[in-house]
C-alpha positions as CSV (number, residue, x, y, z in Angstrom):
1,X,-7.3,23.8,54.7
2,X,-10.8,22.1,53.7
3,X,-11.0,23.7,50.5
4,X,-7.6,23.4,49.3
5,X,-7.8,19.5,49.8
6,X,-11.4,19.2,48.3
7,X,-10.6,21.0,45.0
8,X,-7.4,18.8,45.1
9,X,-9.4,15.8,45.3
10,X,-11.9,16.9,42.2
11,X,-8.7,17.8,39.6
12,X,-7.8,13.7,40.5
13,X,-11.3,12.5,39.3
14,X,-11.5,14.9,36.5
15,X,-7.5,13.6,35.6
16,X,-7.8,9.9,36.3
17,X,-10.1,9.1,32.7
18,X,-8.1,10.6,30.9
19,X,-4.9,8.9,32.1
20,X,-7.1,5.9,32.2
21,X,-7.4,6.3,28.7
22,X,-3.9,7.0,28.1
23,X,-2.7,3.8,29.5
24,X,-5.0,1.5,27.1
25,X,-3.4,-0.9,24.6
26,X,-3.2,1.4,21.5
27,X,-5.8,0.5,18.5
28,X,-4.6,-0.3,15.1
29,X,-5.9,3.1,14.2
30,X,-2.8,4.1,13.4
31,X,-0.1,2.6,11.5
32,X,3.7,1.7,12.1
33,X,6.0,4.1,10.6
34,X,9.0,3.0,8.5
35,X,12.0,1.3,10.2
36,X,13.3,-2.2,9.8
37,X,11.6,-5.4,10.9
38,X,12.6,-7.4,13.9
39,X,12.3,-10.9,13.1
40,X,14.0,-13.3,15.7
41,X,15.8,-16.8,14.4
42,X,12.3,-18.8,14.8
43,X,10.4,-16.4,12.5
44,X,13.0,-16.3,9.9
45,X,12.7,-20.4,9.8
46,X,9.0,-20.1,9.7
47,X,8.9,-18.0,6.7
48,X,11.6,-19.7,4.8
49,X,9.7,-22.9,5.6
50,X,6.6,-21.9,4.8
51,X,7.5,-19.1,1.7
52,X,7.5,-19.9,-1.9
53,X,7.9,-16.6,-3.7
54,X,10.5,-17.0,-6.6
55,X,12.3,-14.0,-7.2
56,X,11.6,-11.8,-10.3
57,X,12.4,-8.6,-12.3
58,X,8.9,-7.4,-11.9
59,X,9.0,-7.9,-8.4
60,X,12.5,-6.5,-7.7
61,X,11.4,-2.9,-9.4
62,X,8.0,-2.6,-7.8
63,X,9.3,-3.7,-4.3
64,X,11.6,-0.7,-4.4
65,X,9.3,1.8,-4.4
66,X,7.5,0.5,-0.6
67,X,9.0,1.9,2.4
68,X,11.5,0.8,4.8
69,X,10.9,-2.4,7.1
70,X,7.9,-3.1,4.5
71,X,7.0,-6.7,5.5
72,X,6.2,-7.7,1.8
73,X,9.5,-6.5,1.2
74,X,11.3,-7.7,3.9
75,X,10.0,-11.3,3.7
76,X,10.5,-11.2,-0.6
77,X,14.6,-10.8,0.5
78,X,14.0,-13.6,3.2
79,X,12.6,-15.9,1.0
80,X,14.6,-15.5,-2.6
81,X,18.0,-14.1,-1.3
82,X,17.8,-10.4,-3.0
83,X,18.7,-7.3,-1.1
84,X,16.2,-5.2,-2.8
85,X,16.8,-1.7,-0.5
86,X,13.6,0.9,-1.1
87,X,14.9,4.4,-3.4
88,X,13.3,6.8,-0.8
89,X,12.8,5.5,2.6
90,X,9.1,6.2,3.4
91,X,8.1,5.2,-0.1
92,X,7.0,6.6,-2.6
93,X,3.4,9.0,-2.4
94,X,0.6,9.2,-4.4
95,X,0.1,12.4,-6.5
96,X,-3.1,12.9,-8.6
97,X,-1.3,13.2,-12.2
98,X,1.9,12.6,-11.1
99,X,4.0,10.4,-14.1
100,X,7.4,12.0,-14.0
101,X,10.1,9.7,-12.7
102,X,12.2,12.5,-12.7
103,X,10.5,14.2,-10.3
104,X,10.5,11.6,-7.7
105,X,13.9,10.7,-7.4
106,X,15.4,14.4,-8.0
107,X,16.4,14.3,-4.4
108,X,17.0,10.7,-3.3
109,X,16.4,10.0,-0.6
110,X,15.0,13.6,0.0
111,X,11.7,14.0,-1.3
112,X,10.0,17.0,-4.1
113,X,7.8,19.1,-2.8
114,X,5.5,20.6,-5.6
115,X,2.5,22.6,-6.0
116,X,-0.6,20.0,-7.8
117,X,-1.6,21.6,-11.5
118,X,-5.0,20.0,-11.4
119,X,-7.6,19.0,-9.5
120,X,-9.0,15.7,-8.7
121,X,-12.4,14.5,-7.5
122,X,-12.1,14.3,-3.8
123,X,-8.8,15.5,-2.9
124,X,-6.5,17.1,-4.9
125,X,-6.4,21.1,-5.2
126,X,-3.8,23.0,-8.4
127,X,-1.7,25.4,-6.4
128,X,-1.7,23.1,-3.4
129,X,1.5,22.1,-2.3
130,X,2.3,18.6,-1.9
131,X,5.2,15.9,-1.6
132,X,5.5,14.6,-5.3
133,X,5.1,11.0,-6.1
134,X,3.3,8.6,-8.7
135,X,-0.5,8.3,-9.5
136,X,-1.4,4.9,-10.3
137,X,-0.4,4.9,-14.1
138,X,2.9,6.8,-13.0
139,X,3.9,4.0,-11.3
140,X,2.7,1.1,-14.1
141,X,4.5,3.0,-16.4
142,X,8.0,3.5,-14.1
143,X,7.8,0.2,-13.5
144,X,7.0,-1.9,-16.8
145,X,10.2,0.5,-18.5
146,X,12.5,-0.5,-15.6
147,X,11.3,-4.0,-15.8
148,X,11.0,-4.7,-19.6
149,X,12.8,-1.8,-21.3
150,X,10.2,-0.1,-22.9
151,X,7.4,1.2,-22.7
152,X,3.7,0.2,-21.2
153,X,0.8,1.4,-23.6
154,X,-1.9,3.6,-22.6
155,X,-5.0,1.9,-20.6
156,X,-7.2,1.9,-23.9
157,X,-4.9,-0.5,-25.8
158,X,-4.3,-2.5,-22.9
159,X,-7.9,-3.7,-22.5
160,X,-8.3,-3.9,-26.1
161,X,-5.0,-5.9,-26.7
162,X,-6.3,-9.7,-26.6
163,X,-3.1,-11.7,-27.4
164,X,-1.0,-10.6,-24.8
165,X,-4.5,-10.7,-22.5
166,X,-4.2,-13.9,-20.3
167,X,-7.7,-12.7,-18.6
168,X,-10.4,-10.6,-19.5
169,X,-13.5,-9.7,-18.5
170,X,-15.2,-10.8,-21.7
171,X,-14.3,-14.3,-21.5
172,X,-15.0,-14.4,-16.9
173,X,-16.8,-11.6,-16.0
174,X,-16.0,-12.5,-11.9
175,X,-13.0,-14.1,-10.9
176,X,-12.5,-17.0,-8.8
177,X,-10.4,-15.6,-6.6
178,X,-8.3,-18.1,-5.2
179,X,-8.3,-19.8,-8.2
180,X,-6.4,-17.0,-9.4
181,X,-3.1,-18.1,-8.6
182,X,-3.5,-21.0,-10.4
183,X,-3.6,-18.7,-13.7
184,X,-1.3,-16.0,-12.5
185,X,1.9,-15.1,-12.3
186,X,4.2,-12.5,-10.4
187,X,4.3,-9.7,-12.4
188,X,1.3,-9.8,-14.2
189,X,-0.5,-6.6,-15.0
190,X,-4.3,-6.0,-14.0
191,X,-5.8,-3.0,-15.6
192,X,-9.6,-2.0,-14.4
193,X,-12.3,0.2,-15.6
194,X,-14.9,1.4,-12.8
195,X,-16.0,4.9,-12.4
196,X,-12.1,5.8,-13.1
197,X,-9.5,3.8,-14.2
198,X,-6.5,1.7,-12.6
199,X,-3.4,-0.5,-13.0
200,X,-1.6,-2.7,-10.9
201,X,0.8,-5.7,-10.7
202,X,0.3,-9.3,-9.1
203,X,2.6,-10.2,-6.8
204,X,1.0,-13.4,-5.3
205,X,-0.3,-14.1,-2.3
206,X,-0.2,-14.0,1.7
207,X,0.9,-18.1,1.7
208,X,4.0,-17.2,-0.7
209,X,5.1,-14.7,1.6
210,X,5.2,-17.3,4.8
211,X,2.0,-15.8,6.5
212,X,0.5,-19.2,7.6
213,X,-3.4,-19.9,9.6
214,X,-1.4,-19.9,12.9
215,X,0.3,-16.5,12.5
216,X,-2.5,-14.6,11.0
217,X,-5.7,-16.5,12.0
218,X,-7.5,-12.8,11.2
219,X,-6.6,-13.8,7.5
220,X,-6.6,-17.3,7.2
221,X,-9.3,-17.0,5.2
222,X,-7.8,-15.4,2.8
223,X,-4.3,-16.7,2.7
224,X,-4.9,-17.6,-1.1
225,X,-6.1,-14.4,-2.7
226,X,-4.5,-12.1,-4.7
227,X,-2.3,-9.4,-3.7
228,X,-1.4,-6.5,-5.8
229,X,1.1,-3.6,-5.6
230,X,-0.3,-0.3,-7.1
231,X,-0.3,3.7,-6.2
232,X,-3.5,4.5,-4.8
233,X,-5.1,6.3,-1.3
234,X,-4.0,4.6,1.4
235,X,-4.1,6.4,4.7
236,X,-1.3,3.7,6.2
237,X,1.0,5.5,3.9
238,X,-0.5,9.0,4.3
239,X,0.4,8.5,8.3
240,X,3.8,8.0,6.7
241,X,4.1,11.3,5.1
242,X,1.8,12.8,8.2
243,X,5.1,12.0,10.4
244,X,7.7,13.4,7.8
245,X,5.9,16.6,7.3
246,X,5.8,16.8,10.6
247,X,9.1,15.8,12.1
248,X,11.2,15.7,8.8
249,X,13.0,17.9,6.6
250,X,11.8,22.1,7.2
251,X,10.8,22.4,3.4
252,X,7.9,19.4,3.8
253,X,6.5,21.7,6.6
254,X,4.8,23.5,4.0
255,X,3.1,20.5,2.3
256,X,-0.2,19.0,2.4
257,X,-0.3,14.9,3.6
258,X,-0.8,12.9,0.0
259,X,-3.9,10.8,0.2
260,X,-1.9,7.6,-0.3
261,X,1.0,6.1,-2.4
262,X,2.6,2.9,-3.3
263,X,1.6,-0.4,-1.3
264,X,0.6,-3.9,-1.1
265,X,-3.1,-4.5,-1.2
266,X,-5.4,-8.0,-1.1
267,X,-7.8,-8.4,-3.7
268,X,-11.1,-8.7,-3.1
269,X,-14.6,-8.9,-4.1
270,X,-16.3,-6.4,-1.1
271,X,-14.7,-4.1,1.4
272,X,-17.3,-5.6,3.7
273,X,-14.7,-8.1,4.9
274,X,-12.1,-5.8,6.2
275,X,-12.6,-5.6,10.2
276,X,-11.1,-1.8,10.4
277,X,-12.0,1.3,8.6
278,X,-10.7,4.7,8.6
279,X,-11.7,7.9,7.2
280,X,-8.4,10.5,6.2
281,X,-8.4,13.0,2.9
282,X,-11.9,12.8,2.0
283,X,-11.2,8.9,1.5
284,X,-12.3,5.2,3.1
285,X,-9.1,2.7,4.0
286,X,-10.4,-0.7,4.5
287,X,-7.8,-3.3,6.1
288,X,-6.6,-6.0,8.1
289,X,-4.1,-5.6,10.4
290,X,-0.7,-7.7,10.3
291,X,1.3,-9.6,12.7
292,X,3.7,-6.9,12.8
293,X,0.8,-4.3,13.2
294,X,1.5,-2.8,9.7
295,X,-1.8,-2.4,7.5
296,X,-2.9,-4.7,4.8
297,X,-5.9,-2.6,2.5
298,X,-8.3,-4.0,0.3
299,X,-8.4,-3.2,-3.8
300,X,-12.0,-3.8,-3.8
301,X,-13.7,-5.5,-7.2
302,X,-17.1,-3.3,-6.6
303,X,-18.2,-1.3,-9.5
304,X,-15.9,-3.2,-11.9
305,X,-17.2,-2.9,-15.9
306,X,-14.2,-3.6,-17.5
307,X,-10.8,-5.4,-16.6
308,X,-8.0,-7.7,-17.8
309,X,-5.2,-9.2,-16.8
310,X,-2.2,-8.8,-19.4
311,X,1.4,-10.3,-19.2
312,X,4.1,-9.3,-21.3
């Protein structure tokens, strides 16, 4: 009977780390999947009282393509009134190349699955099947038509069009970025040149959304910098479409996680001042972490030849 109760006693020890382990408070290594936000009547005051984003166009159409219980979207209804609702309910994914509207909302709110035609740098593979969604010009160009009616110009004219250019890297190299605001409105367009290129709209900053120094201390240096939403790897929203391969629909079982998609990012000079990293698809996330444990990344100025900022 020795034996029986000594083996017993070694499968506890071997067991009890592990559940140990198990019973930690979980790490914002992961992020929170789409589902509404629960904000009680005090935190609804405190973001009306301390909000000042003004509704707009701009902000309406990009907003719609985050996903469900966003917090930028949730507190942009809050603060101006609208009932902006998001087209497919975890978002919308990046896709190297991907520009056809048509393609993403085919099945709303089902998602494409398609197999890539090209290959990108780090990631993307032709013949790979993933869920379809926008690249970062895909989603410029969706959005400036639905906004203004017509049609955004290629990248090249952009940069070289000075009178509609309300910032430009000819005339302030660096930015000062709080500052910024001062200059900028919702809506604006930013269009960079690095190794690659990309595009993205301002749509203010952590303050105009009601985050204040007492709700996120972790950020109350940087209540005042720019935020933009663009298409770009993100593995917050990649654990988004991790989940709905997973758990969802039997035709995304065959897909491959995107690398990203549509989200709101904080400008910034360095990812150096992010406190968490990850590593997912060959790719770096930088970020804070949010009261409601969602993820706010970093669109980091470094490597930066060429940029403006352009307003229709």
């Amino acid at each position: 009977m020795k034996r029986p109760i000594a083996w017993m006693l070694l499968l506890c020890l071997l067991i009890t780390p592990w559940s140990a382990l198990a019973a930690q408070k979980p790490s914002p290594e992961k992020s929170r999947l789409p589902g509404p936000v629960e904000m009680d009547g005090e935190a609804r005051e405190r973001i009306l009282k301390n909000g000042s984003i003004q509704r707009s166009k701009a902000l309406d159409v990009a907003f719609s393509l985050l996903e469900e219980g966003n917090p930028f979207l949730e507190r942009y209804n809050l603060i101006t009134g609208a009932k902006i609702k998001p087209r497919l309910p975890y978002g919308v994914p990046y896709l190297f190349g991907g520009q056809a509207a048509n393609h993403v909302f085919a099945k709303a709110p089902d998602y494409v699955v398609q197999q890539a035609w090209q290959n990108s740098k780090n990631y993307y593979r032709a013949g790979t099947t993933y869920i379809y969604g926008f690249d970062c010009v895909g989603f410029a160009k969706w959005a400036w038509k639905q906004t203004y009616k017509t049609d955004m110009q290629s990248i090249d004219t952009l940069l070289r069009d000075r009178k509609k250019q309300i910032w430009n890297s000819a005339s302030k190299p660096m930015p000062d970025w709080p500052d910024m605001q001062d200059t900028l409105q919702p809506g604006d367009l930013l269009v960079l040149k690095h190794p690659g290129t990309h595009v993205a709209f301002y749509v203010g900053t952590l303050r105009m959304y009601g985050y204040t120094e007492e709700e996120a201390p972790g950020l109350a240096d940087w209540l005042d910098w720019p935020l933009v939403i663009h298409s770009s790897t993100n593995a917050a929203v990649s654990d988004h479409f991790a989940y709905l391969i997973k758990h969802g629909l039997r035709k995304y079982r065959i897909a491959t996680v995107t690398d990203g998609g549509v989200a709101v990012s904080l400008l910034c000079a360095s990812n150096a001042i992010a406190p968490y990293k990850v590593n997912q698809q060959n790719q770096n996330t930088c970020y804070f972490v949010l009261p409601d444990n969602s993820w706010l990344t970093l669109l980091p100025w470094k490597n930066v030849v060429q940029f403006c900022w352009y307003r229709k």
